[in-house]
Steps between C-alpha positions, in 0.01 A plus 500: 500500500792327706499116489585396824748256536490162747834458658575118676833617729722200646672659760853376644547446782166366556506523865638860555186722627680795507579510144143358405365789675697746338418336178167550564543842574723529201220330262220742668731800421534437135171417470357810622737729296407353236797332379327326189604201362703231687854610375441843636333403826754200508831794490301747768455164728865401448612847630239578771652136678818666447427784639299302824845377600541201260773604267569165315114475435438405104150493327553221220192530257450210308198534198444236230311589210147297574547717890531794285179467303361390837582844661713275798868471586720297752704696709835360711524760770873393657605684848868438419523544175 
């Protein structure tokens, strides 16, 4: 049984809708393949932006220990690295 994981992404810049769709398409990708836990959905995400045209794009995953146990995860999803 896979635990699924709840991911909370801050996305900079905020206001770019180009890179928030392709971040969404990014997110829907990984999730459909299968990609697991955060860190390996968070490194397929990271290069399917790259690949979408933004190369600077960085997938920060930040996880304390009480996030852990509650199967959730902050991610800082930057556009420019």
């Amino acid at each position: 049984m896979q635990v699924l994981t709840h991911i909370r992404a801050t996305l900079r810049p905020w206001d770019d809708t180009e890179f928030h769709r392709a971040y969404e398409a990014a997110r829907h990708t990984a999730a459909e393949a299968g990609a697991g836990d955060g860190l390996h959905a968070a490194i397929l995400v990271e290069r399917l932006l790259r690949e979408a045209g933004f190369p600077q794009a960085r997938v920060q995953v930040e996880r304390t220990a009480e996030e852990a146990l509650a199967h959730t995860e902050h991610w800082l999803v930057l556009r420019d690295g």
